[in-house]
Structures are given as C-alpha cells and as structure tokens.
DRENMI-462328 format. One line per field, with one value per residue: residue number from 0; residue in one letter; x, y, z of N, C-alpha, C in turn. Coordinates in steps of 0.02 Angstrom, whole numbers, plus 50000, padded with zeros to 5 digits. Layout:
BEGIN
nr	(NUM;...);
rest	(a;...);
n.c1	(X;...);
n.c2	(Y;...);
n.c3	(Z;...);
ca.c1	(X;...);
ca.c2	(Y;...);
ca.c3	(Z;...);
c.c1	(X;...);
c.c2	(Y;...);
c.c3	(Z;...);
//
This chain:
BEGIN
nr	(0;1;2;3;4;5;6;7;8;9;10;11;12;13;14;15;16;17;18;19;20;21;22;23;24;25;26;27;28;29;30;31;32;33;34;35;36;37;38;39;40;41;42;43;44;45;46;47;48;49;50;51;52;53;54;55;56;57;58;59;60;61;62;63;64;65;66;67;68;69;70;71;72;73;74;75;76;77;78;79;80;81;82;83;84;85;86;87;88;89;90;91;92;93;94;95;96;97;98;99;100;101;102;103;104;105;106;107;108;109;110;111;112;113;114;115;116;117;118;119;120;121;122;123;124;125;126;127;128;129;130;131;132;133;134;135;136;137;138;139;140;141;142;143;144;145;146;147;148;149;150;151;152;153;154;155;156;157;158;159;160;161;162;163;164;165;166;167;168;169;170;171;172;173;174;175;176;177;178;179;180);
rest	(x;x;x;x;x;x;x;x;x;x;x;x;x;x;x;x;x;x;x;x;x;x;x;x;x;x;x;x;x;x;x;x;x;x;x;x;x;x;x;x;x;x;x;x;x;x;x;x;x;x;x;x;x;x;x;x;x;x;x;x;x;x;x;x;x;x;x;x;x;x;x;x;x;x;x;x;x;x;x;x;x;x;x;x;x;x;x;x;x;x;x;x;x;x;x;x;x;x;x;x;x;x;x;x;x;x;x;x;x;x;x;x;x;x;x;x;x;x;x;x;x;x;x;x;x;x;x;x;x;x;x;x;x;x;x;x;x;x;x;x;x;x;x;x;x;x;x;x;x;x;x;x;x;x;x;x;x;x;x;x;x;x;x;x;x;x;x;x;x;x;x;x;x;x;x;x;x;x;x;x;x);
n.c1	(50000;50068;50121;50242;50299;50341;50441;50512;50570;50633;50720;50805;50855;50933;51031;51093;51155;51225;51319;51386;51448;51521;51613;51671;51740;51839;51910;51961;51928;52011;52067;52186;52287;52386;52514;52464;52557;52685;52659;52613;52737;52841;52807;52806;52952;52956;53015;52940;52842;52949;53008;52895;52890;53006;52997;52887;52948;53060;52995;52916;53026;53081;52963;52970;53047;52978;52855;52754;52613;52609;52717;52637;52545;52598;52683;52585;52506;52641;52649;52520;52560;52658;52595;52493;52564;52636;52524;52504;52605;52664;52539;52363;52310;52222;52315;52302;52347;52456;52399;52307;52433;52464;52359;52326;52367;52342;52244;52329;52400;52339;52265;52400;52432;52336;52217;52035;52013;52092;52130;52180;52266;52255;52093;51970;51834;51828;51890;51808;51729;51813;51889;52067;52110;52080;52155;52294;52439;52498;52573;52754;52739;52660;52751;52871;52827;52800;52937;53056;53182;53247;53340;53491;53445;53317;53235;53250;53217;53088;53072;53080;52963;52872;52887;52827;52695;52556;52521;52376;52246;52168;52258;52392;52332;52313;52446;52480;52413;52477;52583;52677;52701);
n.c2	(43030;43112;43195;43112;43050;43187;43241;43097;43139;43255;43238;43162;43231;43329;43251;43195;43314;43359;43231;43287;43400;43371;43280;43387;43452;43360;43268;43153;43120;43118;43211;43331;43306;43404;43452;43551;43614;43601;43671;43810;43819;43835;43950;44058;44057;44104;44221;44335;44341;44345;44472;44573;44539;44587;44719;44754;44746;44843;44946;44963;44969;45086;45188;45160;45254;45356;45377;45323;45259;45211;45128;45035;44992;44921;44819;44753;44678;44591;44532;44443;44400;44320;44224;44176;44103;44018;43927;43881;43813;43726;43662;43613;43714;43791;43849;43995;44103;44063;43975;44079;44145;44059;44078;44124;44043;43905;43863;43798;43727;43617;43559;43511;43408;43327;43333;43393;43478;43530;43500;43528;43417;43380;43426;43353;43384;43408;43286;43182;43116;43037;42925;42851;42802;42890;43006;43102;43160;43339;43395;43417;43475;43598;43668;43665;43769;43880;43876;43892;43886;43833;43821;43683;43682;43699;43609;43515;43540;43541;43381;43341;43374;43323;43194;43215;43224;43317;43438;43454;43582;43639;43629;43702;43811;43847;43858;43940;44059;44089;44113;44034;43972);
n.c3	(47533;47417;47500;47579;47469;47394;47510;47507;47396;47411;47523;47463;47360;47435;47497;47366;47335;47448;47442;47314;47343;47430;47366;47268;47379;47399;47294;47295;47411;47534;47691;47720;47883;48003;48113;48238;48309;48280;48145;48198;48282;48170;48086;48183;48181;48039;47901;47884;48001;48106;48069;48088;48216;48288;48233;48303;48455;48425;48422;48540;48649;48595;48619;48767;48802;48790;48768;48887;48893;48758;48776;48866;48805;48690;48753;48802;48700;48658;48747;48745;48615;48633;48738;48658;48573;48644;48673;48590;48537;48618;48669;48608;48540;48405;48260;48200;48158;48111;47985;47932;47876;47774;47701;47549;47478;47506;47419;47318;47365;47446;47341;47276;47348;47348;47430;47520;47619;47754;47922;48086;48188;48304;48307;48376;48339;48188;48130;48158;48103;47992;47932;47966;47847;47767;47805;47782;47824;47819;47866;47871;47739;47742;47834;47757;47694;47760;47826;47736;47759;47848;47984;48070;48205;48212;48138;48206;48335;48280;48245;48373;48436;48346;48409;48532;48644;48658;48781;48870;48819;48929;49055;48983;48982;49110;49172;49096;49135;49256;49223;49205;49089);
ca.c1	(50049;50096;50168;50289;50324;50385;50466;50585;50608;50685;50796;50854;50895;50971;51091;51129;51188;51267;51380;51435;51474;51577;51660;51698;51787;51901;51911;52006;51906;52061;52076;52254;52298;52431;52512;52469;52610;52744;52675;52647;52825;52856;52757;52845;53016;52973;53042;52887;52826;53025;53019;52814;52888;53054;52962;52859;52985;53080;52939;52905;53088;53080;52911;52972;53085;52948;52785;52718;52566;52607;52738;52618;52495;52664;52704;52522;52510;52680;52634;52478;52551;52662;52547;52459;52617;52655;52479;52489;52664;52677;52474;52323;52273;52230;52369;52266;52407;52497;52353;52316;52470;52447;52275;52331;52442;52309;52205;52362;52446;52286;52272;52457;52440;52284;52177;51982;52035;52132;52104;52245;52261;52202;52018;51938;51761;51850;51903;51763;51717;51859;51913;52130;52142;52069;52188;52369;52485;52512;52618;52793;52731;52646;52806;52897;52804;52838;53005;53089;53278;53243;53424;53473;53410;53232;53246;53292;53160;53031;53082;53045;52882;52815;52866;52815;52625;52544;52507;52307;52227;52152;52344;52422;52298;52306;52504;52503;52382;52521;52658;52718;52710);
ca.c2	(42995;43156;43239;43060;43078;43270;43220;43070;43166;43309;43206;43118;43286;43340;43223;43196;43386;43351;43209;43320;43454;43324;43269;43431;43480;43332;43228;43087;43105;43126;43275;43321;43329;43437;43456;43622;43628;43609;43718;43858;43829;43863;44020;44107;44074;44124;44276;44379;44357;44363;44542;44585;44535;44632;44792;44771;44745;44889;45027;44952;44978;45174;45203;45169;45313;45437;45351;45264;45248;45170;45050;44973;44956;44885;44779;44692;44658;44568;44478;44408;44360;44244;44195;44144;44068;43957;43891;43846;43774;43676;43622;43589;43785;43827;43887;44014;44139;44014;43961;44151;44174;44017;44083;44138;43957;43845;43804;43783;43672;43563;43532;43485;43380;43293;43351;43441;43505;43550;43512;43500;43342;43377;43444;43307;43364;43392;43225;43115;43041;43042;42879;42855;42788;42972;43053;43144;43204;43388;43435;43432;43518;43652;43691;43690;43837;43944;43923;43840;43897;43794;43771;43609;43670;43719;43545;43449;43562;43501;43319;43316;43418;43290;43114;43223;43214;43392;43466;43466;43624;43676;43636;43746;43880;43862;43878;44027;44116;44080;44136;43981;43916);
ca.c3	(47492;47395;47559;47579;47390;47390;47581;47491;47331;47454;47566;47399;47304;47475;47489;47313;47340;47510;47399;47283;47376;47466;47319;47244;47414;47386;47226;47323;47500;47580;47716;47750;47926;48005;48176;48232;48371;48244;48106;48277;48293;48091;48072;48229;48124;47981;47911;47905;48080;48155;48064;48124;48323;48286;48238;48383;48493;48428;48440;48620;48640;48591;48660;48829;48857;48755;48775;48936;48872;48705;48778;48898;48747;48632;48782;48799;48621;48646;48814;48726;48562;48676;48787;48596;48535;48698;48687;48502;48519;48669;48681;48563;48521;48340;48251;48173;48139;48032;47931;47892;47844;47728;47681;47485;47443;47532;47376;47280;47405;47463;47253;47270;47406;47334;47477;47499;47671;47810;47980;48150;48200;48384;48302;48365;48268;48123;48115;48190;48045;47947;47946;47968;47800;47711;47822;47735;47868;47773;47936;47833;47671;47774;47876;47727;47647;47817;47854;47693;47771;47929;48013;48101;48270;48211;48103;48258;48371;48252;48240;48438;48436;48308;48436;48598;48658;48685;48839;48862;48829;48988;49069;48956;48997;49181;49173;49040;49166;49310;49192;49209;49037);
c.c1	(50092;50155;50249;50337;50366;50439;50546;50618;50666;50727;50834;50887;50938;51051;51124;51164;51232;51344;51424;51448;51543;51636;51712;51740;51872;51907;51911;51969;51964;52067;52159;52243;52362;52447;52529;52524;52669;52727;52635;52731;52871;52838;52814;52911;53001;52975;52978;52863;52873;52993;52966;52873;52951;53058;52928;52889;53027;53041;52928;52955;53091;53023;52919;53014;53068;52877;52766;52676;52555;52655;52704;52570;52540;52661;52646;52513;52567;52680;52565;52499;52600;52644;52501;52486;52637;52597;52464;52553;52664;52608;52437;52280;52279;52303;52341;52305;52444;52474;52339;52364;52494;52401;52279;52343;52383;52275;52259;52412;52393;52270;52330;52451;52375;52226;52108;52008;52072;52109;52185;52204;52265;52143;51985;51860;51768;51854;51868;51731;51745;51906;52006;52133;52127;52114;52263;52390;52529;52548;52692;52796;52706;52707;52860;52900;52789;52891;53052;53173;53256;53325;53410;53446;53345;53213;53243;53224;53095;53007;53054;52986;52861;52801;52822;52722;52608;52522;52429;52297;52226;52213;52376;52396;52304;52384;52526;52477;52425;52578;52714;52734;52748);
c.c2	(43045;43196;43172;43051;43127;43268;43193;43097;43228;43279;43168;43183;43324;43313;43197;43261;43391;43300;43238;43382;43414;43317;43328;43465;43424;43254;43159;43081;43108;43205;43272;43367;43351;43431;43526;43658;43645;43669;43789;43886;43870;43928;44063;44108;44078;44186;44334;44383;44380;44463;44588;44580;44570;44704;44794;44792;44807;44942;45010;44982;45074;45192;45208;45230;45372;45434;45295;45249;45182;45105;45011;44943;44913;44822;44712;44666;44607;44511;44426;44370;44285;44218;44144;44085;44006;43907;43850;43786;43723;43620;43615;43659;43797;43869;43924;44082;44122;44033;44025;44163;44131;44046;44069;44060;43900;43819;43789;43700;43600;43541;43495;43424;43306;43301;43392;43490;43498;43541;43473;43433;43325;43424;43384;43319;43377;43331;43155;43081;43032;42978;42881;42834;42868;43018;43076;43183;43257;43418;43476;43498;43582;43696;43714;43768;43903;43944;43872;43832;43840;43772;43707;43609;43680;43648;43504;43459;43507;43422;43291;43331;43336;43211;43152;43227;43304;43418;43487;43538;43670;43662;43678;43817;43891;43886;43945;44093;44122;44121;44090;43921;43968);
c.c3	(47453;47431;47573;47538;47398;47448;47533;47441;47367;47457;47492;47372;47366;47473;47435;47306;47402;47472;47361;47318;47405;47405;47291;47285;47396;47340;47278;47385;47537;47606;47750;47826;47950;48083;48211;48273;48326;48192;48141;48256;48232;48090;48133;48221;48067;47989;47915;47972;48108;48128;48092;48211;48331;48282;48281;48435;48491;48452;48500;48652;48650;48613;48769;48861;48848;48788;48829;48912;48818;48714;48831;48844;48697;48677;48807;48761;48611;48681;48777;48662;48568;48693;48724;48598;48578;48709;48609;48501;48576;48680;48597;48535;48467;48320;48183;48122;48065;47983;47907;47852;47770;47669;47598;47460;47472;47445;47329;47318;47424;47379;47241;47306;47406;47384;47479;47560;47699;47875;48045;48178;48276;48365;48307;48321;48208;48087;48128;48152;48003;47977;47923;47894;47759;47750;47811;47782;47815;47790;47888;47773;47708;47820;47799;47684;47695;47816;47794;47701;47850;47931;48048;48161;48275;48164;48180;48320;48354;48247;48333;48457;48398;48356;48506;48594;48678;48737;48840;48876;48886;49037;49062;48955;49052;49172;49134;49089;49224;49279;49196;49140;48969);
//
C-alpha cells in the first residue's frame, strides 16, 4: 500500500511539474506557427545573408584565378547553401538558418506575439497535439524582422509562397540531387 502511495504521490508531483512547465513556456497556451518556406525566402533577402553570399561569392570569384583549391572549397560551400536554400524555400526543410539568425529577438518577439513557442507549420510532431485554436500564424511578424525593406516583388513573391502548397520533402530532395530543383 506504501509502494501505491509513494507511486501516485510521484505521478501527481510529476505532472503537477509537467503543467507548469507548460504554462510557464506559454502563459496563453498558444504556440505560434510560421511558414518556413516564406520565412527561407526572407532570411536569403535579408541584408546580412545577401552580404554573407556576396562575400562568398566574391572570394570564390578571386580564388579562381589564384587558388584552385580554395575555389572548389568556396564553390561547394556555395553549391550546398543552395541546394539548402531551394529545399527550405520551395519544400518542407527546416529553415534553420533563419531561425538562428532570429535566435537573439525570439524571446522578445514570442512575448510580443503572446506565444510559449515556435514551431513550422509543416512539423507535424510539433504540432500533433496542438489543437488549431492554440495555434498564431507568426509567419508575417517573423518575415518582418528579416527583411523589413521588402520591395513589391519580394512582397508579391511571398503573397504566392503563402497560397501555394509545398513540394514534399523527399521530391524536393530527389530533384536537388538531379540538379533539377
């Protein structure tokens, strides 16, 4: 009877600690979701990355008529961070880049936003028990705080990214490995 005792007193002080933990991630229970295709698309215009794939591109650039060596190593580094970028933007691939480059502003923005977390809104186990009403499309606000100059053709880009459907994963990987995506 003692062992049954100490047993429910656990699972009770468990999950009275599993609740608040819960709570304290997000006051409101609401997890804002995002669409990682579009804020992909954000992150690779904003001005920090453009200038990161511009210095690349340059030293690749002057490496090739000094350094074989260093522009096939410039030029893999460049081939893969496309090969990234086409699988984040067009399909359902973490846009892990972004969110790094988020990393600092997240607990200020998910506080703004009324939110405990973050999760793309193709993570299906992120979201499997997160019923549609706790969920805050954060897509917008997150794009805004990459590329806050957005012209009308990266405006207009985005507006079709958000009605279009994404290209399944393993798709978008078979075609990237073709060079066809």
């Amino acid at each position: 009877m003692k062992i049954q005792s100490f047993l429910l007193t656990g699972s009770l002080l468990l999950s009275a600690v599993a609740q608040a933990t819960a709570a304290a991630e997000s006051p409101s229970g609401k997890i804002g979701v995002y669409d990682s295709r579009v804020v992909a698309y954000a992150h690779f215009w904003s001005e920090p990355e453009r200038a990161a794939r511009d210095a690349l591109m340059a030293a690749a650039r002057a490496a090739k008529q000094t350094d074989a060596a260093r522009f096939k190593e410039l030029s893999a580094q460049l081939a893969a961070a496309q090969k990234r970028s086409h699988l984040q933007v067009f399909s359902t691939a973490p846009a892990d880049e972004a969110m790094a480059a988020l990393k600092d502003k997240l607990p200020a923005l998910q506080q703004e936003l009324g939110v405990g977390r973050l999760a793309s809104a193709w993570d299906e186990a992120a979201l499997k028990d997160v019923p549609a009403a706790s969920r805050v499309d954060v897509t917008d606000r997150l794009v805004q705080e990459l590329l806050p100059k957005a012209d009308d053709k990266q405006k207009k880009t985005i507006a079709e990214m958000k009605k279009a459907k994404p290209m399944p994963l393993a798709k978008a990987k078979e075609l990237a490995e073709a060079g066809k995506l």
